[in-house]
N, C-alpha and C positions, 0 to 999 in steps of 0.2 A: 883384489880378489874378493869376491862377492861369494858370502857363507851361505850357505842352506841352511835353517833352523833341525836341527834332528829332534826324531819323534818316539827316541828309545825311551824316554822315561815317561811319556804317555803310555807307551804299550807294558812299560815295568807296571804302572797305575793300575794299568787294565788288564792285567793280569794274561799278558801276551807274551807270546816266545820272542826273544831276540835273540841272536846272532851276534860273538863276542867272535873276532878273532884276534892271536895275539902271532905278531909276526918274528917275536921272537930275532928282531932288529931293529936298528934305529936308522932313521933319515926319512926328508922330506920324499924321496921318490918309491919308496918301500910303505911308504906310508900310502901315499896316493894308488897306487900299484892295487893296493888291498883295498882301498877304503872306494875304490869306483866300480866294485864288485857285486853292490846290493846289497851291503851287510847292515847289520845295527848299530853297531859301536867296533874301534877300532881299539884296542887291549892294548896299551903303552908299558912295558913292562919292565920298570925300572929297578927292580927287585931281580928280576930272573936271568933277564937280558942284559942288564947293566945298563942300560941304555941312558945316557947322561941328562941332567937336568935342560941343559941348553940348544937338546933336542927335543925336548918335549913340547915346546912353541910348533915350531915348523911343522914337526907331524902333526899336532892339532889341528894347525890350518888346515890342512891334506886334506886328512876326515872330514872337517866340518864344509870343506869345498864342495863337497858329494853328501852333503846333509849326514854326515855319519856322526856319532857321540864320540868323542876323545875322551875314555876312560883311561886313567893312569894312576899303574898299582906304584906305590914307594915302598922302595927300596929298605926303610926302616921304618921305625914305631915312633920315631925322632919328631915332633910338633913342626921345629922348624921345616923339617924336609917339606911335611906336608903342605905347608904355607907358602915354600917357594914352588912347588906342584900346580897350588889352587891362583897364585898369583900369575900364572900361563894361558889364563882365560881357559883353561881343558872344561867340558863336561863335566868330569865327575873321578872319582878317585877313590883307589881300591887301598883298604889299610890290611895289611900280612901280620899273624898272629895275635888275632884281640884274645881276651883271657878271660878279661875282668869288665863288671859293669862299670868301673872307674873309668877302665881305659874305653868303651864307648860312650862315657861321657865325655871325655874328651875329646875324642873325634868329633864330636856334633859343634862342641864349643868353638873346635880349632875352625870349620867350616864357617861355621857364623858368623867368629871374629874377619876372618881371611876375607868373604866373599859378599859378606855386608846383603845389600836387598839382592843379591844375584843368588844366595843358600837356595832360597824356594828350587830355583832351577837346577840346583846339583845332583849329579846320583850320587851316593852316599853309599858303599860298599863294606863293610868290615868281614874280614875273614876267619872262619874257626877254621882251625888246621891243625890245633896239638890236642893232647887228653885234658891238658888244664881247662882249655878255651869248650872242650864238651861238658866235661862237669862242673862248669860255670853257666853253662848255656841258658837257661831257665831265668838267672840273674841278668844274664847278659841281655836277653830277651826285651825284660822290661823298660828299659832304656828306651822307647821309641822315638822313629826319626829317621830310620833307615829306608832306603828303598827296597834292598833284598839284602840276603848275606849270602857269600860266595864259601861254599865247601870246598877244602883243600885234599882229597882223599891221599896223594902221597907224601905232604908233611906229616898228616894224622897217621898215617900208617907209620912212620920213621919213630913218631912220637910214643907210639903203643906198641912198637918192639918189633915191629916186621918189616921194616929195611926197607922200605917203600912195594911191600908187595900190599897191592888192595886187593888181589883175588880172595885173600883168605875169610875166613866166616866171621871174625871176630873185627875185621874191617869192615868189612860190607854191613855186619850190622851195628858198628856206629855209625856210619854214613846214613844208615835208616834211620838210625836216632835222631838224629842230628835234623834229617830232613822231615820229618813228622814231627819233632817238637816244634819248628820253626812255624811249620803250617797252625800247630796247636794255638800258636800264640797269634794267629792271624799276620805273617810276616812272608816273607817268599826268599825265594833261594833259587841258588845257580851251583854247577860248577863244571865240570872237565867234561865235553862228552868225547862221544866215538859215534861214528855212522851205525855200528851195531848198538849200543844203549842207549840213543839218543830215546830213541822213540818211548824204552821203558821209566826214562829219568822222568818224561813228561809226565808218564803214566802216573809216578809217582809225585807228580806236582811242580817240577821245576821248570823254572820259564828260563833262566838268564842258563844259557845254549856257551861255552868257552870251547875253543880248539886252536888249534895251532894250524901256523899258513902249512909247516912244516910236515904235519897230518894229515893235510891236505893234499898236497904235493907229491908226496910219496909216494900212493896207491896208481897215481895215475903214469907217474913217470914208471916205473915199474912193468905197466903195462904195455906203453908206450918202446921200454927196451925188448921187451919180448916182442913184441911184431917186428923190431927191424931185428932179431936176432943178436941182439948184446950184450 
């Protein structure tokens, strides 16, 4: 199988939209399914989806078959996890609930050790998603190395007492926090969109574009039952 180089962390660079989807399953043909779509990177989500270590090869290939990035979030905060992730040849790799500037020192370390002259090419993802990981933000900040940080709006919601509702006003404006200190610091950021906020997220400066194949699918099957009437 002869790979495509992918050009998502040029346009992370360049301060360009990409296109994360996460399909929210594992396997090689669910991979390729999505990743021969025209997207930017293909969201392995071994955190949410459960999606097993010894699937995270195969789908990589898929992606990187169709010049897509094989980004894959782990499942823990665990070093080792990470290391058997980055040992997969994937793109790049998304870490769930940094907190602390310790803990994205670590991550940079673990990349470097793991991936040797191959870092330079990594995307390098860490996620804020609790109220710890925002009022460390500033510290966390400083740490440079990352390529963007991905916002988690319904962990952080869970985290600050609203059950995963992000509509309310005291969500929405951490999430603004969050994504105006990141730009303050000269850093970029992503996270969940919708075909209705996409266009405002940009507005507000995020490039890395995340959704669900699941998201996707919906509106259109949906539409698709009402014209045969079912």
């Amino acid at each position: 199988m002869s790979l495509i180089p992918s050009k998502a962390k040029e346009k992370i660079q360049a301060n360009l939209p990409v296109l994360a989807i996460n399909p929210f399953a594992g396997g090689f043909d669910v991979a390729e399914l999505v990743s021969r779509q025209g997207i930017d990177i293909l969201f392995i989500d071994c955190e949410r989806a459960g999606i097993a270590i010894e699937t995270v090869g195969p789908m990589a290939r898929a992606a990187q078959y169709h010049g897509v990035a094989a980004v894959v979030r782990s499942k823990s905060r665990q070093v080792e996890e990470w290391v058997s992730i980055l040992d997969r040849g994937v793109d790049g790799i998304v870490i769930p609930r940094v907190e602390t500037a310790e803990d994205a020192r670590i991550i940079l370390e673990t990349v470097r050790y793991a991936t040797g002259a191959r870092a330079k090419n990594i995307i390098i993802i860490p996620q804020i998603e609790s109220e710890l990981g925002m009022k460390n933000l500033e510290s966390i900040l400083e740490v440079k190395g990352f390529d963007l940080f991905l916002i988690g709006p319904y962990d952080l919601s869970h985290s600050l007492g609203f059950e995963g509702d992000i509509n309310v006003p005291e969500v929405q404006n951490a999430l603004d926090y969050i994504a105006k200190t990141v730009l303050k610091h000269g850093e970029k950021f992503g996270l969940p969109v919708t075909l209705a906020n996409v266009k405002a997220w940009q507005t507000k400066g995020a490039i890395f574009n995340f959704h669900s194949l699941e998201a996707l699918i919906k509106p259109s099957l949906e539409l698709f039952k009402k014209e045969m009437g079912c």
